[in-house]
ZABAMAR-711890 format. One line per field, with one value per residue: residue number from 1; residue in three letters; y, x, z of N, C-alpha, C in turn. Coordinates in pm, whole numbers. Example, Ala and Ser with C-alpha at 12.3 -4.5 7.8 and 13.67 -1.06 7.14 Angstrom:
2
n = [1;2]
res = [ala;ser]
n_north = [-569;-225]
n_east = [1319;1285]
n_up = [780;708]
ca_north = [-450;-106]
ca_east = [1230;1367]
ca_up = [780;714]
c_north = [-330;3]
c_east = [1320;1290]
c_up = [780;787]
END
This chain:
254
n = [1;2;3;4;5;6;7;8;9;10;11;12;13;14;15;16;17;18;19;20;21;22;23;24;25;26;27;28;29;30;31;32;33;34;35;36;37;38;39;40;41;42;43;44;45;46;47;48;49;50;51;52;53;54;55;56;57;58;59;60;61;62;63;64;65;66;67;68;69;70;71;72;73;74;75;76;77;78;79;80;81;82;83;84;85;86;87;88;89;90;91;92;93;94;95;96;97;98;99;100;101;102;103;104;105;106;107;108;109;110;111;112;113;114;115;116;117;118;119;120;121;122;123;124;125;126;127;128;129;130;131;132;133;134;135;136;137;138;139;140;141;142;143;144;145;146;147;148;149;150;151;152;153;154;155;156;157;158;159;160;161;162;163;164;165;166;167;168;169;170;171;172;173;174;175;176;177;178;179;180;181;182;183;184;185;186;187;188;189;190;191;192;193;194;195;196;197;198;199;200;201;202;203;204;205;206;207;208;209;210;211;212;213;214;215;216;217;218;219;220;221;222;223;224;225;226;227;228;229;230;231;232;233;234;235;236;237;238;239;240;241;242;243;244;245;246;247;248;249;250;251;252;253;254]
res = [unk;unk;unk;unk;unk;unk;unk;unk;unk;unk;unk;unk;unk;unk;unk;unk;unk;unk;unk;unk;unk;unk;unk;unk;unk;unk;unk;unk;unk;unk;unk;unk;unk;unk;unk;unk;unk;unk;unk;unk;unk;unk;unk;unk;unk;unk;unk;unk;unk;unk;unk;unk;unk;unk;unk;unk;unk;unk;unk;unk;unk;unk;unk;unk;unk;unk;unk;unk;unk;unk;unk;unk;unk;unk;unk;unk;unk;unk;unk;unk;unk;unk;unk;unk;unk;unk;unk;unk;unk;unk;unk;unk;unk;unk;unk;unk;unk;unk;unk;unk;unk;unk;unk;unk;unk;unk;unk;unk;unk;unk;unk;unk;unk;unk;unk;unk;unk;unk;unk;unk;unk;unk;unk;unk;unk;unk;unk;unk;unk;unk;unk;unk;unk;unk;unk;unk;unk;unk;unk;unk;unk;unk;unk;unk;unk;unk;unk;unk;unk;unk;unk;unk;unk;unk;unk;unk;unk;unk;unk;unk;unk;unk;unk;unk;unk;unk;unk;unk;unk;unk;unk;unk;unk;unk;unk;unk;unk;unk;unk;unk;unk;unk;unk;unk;unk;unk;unk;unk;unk;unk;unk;unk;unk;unk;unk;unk;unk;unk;unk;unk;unk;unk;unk;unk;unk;unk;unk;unk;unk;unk;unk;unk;unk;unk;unk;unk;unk;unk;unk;unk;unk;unk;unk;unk;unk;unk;unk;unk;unk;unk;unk;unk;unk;unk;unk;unk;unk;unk;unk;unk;unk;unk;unk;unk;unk;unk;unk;unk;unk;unk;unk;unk;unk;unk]
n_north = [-1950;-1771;-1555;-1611;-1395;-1386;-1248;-1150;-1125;-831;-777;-915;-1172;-1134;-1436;-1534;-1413;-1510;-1772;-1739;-1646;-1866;-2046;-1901;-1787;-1955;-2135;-1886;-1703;-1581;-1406;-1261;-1165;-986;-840;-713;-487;-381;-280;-43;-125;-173;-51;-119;-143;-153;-371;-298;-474;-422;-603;-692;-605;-627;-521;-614;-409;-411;-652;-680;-471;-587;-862;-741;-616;-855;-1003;-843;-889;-1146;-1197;-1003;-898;-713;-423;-392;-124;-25;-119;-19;276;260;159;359;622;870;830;557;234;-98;-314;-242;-210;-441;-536;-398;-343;-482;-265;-47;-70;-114;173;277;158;342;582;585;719;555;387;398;624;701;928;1118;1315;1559;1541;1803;1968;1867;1942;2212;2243;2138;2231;2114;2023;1912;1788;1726;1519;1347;1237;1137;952;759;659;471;559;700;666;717;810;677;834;848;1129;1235;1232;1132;1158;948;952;851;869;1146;1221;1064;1267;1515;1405;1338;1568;1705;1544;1635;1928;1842;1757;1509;1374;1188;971;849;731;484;271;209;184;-95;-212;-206;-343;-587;-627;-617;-896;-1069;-1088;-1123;-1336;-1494;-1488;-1620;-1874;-1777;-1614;-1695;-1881;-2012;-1878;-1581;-1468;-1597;-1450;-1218;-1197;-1278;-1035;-899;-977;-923;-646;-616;-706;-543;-322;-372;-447;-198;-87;-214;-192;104;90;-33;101;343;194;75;321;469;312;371;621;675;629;916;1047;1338;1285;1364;1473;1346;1520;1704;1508;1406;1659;1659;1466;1482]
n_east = [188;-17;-289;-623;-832;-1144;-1180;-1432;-1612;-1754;-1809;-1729;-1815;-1781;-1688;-1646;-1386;-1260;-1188;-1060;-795;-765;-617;-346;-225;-324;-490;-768;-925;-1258;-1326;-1090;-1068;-1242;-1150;-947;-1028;-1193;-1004;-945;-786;-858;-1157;-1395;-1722;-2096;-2354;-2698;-2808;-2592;-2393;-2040;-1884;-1673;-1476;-1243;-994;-984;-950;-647;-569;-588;-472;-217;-173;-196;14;243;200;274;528;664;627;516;396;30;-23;207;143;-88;-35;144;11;-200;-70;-78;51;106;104;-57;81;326;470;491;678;928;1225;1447;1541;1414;1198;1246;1305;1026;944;1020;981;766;463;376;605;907;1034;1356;1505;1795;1884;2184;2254;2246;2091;1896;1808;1763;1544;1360;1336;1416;1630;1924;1937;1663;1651;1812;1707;1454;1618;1730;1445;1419;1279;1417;1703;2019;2240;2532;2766;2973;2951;2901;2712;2365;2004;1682;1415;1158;1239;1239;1011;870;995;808;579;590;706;431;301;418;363;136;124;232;543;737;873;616;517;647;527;406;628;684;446;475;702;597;401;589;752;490;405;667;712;456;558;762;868;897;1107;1300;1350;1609;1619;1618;1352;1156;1221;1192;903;826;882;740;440;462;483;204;63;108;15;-237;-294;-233;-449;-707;-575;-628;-909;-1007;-917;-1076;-1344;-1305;-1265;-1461;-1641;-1545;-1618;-1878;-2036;-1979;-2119;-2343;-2678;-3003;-3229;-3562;-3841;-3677;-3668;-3854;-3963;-3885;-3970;-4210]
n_up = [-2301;-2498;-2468;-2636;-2755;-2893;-3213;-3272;-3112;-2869;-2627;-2293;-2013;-1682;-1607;-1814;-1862;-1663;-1747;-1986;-1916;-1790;-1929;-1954;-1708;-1509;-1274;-1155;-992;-1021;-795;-743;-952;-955;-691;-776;-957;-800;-650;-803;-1029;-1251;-1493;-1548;-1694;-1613;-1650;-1683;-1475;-1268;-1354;-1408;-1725;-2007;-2218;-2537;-2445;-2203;-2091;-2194;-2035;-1803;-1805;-1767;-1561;-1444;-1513;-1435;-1196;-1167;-1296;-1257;-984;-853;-627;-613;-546;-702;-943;-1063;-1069;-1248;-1477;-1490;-1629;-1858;-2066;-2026;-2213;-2270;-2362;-2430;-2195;-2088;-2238;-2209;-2036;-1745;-1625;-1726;-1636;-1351;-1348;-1362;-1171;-970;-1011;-959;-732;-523;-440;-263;-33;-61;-19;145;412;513;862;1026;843;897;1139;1144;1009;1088;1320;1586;1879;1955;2169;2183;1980;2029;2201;2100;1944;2180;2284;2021;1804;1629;1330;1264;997;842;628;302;320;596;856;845;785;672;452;608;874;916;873;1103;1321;1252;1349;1583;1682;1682;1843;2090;2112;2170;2426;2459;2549;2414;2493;2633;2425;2325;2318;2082;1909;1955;1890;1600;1549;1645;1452;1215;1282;1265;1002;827;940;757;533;525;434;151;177;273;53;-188;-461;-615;-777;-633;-381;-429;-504;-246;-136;-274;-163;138;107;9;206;403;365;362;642;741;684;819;1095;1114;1074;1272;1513;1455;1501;1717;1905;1872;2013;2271;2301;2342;2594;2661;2559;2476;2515;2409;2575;2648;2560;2395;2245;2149;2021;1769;1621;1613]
ca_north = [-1961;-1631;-1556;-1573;-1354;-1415;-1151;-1112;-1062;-696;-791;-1043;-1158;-1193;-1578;-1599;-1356;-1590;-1875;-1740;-1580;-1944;-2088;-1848;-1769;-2103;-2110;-1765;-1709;-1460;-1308;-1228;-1017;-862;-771;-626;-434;-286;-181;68;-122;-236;66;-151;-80;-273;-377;-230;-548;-435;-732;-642;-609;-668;-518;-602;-334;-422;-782;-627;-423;-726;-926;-682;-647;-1036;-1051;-783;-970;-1303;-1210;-865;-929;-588;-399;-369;38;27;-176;104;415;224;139;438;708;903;766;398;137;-229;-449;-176;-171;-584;-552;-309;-455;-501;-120;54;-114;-37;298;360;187;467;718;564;820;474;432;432;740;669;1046;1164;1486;1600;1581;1992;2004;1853;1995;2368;2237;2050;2312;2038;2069;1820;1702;1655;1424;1261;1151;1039;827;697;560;397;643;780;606;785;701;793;782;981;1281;1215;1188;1141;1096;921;1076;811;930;1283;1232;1058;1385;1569;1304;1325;1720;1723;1460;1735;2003;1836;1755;1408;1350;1080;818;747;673;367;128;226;124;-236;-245;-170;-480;-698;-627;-626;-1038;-1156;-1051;-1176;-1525;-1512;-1530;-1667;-1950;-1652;-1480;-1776;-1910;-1976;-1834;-1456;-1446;-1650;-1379;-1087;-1224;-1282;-866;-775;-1004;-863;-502;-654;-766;-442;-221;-445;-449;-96;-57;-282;-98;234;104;-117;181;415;119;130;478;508;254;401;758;648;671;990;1143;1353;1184;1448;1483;1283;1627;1754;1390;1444;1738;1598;1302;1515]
ca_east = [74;-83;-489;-692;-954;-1249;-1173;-1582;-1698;-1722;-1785;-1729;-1864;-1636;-1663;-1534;-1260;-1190;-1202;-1000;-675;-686;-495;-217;-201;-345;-600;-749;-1062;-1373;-1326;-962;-1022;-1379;-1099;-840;-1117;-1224;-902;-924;-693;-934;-1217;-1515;-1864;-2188;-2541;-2816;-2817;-2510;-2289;-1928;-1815;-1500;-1397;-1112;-917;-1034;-894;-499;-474;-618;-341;-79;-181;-134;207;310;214;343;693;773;592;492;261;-46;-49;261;114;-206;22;273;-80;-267;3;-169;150;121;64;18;199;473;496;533;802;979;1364;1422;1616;1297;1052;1281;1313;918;871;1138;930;600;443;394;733;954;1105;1534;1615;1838;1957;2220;2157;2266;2040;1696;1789;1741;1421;1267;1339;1422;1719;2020;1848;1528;1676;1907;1596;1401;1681;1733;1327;1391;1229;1484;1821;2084;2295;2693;2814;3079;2872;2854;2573;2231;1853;1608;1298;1133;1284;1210;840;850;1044;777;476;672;678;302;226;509;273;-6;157;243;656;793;882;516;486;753;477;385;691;655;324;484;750;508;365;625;737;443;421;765;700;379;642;916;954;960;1236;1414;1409;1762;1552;1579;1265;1087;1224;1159;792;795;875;583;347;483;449;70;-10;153;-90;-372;-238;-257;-593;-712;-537;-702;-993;-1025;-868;-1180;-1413;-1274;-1300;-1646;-1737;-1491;-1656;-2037;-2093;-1948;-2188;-2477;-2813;-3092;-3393;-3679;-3895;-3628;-3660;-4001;-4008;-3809;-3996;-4346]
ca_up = [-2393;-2486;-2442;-2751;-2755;-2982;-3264;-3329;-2990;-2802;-2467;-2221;-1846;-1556;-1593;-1989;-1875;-1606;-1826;-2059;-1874;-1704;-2004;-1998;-1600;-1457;-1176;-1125;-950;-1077;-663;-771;-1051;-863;-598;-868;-1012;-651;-587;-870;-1131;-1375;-1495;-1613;-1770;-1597;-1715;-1584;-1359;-1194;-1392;-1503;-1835;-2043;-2335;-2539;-2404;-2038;-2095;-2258;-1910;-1720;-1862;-1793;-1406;-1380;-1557;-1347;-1040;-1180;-1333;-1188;-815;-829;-494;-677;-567;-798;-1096;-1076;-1089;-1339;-1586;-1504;-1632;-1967;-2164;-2055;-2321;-2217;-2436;-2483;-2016;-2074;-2330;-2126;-1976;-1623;-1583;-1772;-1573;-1235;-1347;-1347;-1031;-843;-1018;-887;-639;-427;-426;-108;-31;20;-33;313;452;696;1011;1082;769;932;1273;1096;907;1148;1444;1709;1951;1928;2277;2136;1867;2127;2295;2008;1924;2279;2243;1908;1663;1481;1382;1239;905;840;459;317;353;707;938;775;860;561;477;716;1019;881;885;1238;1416;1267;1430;1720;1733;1722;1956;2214;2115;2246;2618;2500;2535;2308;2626;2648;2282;2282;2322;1874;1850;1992;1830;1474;1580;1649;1285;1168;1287;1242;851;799;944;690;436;560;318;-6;204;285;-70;-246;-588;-634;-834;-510;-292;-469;-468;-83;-61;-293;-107;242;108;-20;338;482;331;425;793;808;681;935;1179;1107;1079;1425;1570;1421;1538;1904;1925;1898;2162;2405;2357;2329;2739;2718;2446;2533;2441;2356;2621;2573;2557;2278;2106;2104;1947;1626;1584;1572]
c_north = [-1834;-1655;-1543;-1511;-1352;-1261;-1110;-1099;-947;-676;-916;-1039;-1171;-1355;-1584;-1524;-1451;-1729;-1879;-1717;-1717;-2013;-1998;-1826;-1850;-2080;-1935;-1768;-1560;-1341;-1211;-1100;-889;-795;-675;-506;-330;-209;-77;10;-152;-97;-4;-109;-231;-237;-315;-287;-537;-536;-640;-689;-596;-619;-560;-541;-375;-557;-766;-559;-512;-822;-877;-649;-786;-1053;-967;-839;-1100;-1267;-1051;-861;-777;-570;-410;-204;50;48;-65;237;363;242;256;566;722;798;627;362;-23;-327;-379;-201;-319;-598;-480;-408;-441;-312;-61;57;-58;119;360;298;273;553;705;682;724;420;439;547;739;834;1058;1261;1499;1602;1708;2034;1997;1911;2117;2356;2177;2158;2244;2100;1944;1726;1621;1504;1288;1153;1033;934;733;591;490;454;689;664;682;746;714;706;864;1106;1326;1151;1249;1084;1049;1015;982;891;1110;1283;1162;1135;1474;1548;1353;1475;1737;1682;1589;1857;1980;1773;1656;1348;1219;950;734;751;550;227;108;173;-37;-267;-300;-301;-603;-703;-675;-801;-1096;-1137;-1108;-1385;-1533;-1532;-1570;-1753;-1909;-1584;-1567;-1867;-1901;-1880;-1664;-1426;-1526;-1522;-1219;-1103;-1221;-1090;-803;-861;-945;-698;-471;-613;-623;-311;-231;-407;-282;7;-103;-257;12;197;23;7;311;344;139;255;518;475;276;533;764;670;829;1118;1222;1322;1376;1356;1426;1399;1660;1622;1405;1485;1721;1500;1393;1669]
c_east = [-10;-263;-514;-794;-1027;-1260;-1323;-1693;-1654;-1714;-1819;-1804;-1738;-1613;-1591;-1441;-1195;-1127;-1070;-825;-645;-577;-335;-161;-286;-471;-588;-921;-1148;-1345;-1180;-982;-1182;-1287;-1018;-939;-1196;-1116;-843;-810;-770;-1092;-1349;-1614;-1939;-2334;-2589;-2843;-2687;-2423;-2184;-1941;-1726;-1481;-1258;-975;-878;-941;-755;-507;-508;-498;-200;-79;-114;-15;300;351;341;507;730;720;627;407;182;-81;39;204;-23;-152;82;115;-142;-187;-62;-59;136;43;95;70;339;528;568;669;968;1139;1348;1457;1525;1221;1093;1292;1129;857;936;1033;801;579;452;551;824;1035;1282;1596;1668;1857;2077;2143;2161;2148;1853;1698;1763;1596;1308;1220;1349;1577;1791;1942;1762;1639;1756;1784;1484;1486;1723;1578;1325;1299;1294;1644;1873;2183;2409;2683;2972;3087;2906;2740;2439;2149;1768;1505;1206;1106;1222;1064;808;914;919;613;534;660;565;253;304;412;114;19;221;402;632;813;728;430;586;674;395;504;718;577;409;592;750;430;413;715;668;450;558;799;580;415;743;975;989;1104;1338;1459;1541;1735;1541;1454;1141;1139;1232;960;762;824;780;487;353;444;307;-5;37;99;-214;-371;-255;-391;-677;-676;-586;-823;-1070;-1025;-1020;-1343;-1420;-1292;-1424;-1665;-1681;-1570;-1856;-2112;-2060;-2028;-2284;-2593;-2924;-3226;-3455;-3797;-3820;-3625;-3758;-4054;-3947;-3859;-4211;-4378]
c_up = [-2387;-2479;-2540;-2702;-2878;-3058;-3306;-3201;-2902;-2670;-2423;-2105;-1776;-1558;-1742;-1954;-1790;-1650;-1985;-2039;-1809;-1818;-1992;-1810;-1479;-1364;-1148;-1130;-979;-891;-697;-877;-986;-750;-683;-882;-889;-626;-687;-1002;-1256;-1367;-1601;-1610;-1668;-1640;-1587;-1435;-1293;-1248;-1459;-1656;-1917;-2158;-2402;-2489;-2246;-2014;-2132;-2095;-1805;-1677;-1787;-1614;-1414;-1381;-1484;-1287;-1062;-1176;-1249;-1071;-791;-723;-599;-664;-646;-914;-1136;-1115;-1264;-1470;-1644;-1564;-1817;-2128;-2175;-2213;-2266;-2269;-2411;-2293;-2037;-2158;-2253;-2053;-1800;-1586;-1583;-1676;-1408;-1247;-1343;-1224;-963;-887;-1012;-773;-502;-374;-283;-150;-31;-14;124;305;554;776;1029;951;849;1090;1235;1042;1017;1291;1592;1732;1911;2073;2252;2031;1920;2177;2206;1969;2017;2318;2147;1809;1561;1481;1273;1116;895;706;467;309;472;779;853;805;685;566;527;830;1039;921;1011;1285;1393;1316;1561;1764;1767;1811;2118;2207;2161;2354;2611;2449;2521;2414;2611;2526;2235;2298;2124;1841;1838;1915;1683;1508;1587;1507;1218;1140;1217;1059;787;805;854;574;444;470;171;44;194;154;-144;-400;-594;-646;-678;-426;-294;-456;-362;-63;-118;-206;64;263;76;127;438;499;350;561;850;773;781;1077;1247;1152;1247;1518;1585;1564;1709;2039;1942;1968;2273;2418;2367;2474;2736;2628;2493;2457;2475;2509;2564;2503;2390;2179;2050;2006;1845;1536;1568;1562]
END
């Protein structure tokens, strides 16, 4: 059932948009689209009092987020690149076949990376030793691929050798970094049992949904991460700060 919108009115509130998208995409809460709309996919106008507002237009890429989510169980950093591109158009993105639509999430910038290289290729680029690489792969950082190329590294693995170089340039060999990898393990479980019944679904379309909501919660997880991590940081280095003289506070304060 498609959305009517009221051909004689110019703008809406966040409650008639909510009110209105529920006919066509069922329960859908005013926090839901105030979160869409935070996370940069939606580019609304507000009153003076700070209240959103909806234009026609605002309500067509509204739409075209949801149906993403719904039928193509898109990340939402895709469905932002995929909307925001100067060419998009959103009826023409919805019309779009399954190939088209896979062909502009590969060429999303969000996107996973699957290009590889030789290995004799990233050992020349990277400037590690066959040792070094031995070792990283003996901790569980790097794993190694064979085709009919041969032996090949992703561009993953590529971007942890060159984490891994930096952390060696600053004193700290790769052994006593195998507890990031546990960490990232333990992430990576629990997030999987958070969907377990999308994965384990006999329904394609159910378990293509359980990998965008995993890759949802995976981007959350490592915001959360960062930012605990930031948080922590401060109150471990706060004894170790120097505090300003009372004399030199003094003199700041009068």
């Amino acid at each position: 059932m498609n959305t009517q919108v009221n051909s004689g009115k110019n703008s809406f509130s966040i409650g008639e948009v909510a009110h209105m998208l529920r006919q066509e995409f069922g329960p859908i809460s005013i926090s839901k689209i105030r979160y869409l709309d935070g996370k940069g996919l939606l580019k609304l106008k507000r009153t003076a009092g700070g209240y959103r507002i909806f234009n026609k237009d605002d309500i067509s890429r509204l739409k075209v987020i949801l149906r993403l989510q719904k039928e193509r169980y898109l990340p939402l950093q895709i469905i932002r690149d995929i909307i925001s591109r100067p060419t998009a158009s959103y009826d023409k993105t919805l019309e779009k076949s399954e190939e088209e639509l896979e062909e502009m999430v590969t060429s999303s910038k969000y996107a996973p990376d699957k290009t590889k290289k030789p290995l004799s290729a990233v050992l020349v680029e990277t400037k590690i030793s066959e040792g070094q690489l031995e070792e990283f792969i003996s901790f569980g950082f790097i794993d190694i691929e064979e085709d009919e190329s041969g032996k090949m590294i992703n561009a993953i693995d590529q971007q942890i050798i060159e984490i891994l170089k930096e952390f060696e340039a600053n004193g700290i060999h790769p052994k006593n970094l195998r507890m990031f990898g546990n960490f990232a393990e333990r992430e990576v479980d629990f997030l999987v049992m958070l969907v377990a019944p999308y994965l384990m679904s006999t329904s394609p379309k159910i378990k293509k949904e359980g990998i965008a909501r995993i890759t949802e919660l995976a981007v959350l997880t490592e915001k959360l991460r960062t930012i605990l991590l930031r948080k922590k940081l401060e109150r471990a280095l706060e004894p170790y700060k120097e505090k300003e003289a009372p004399e030199a506070l003094e003199e700041t304060l009068f």
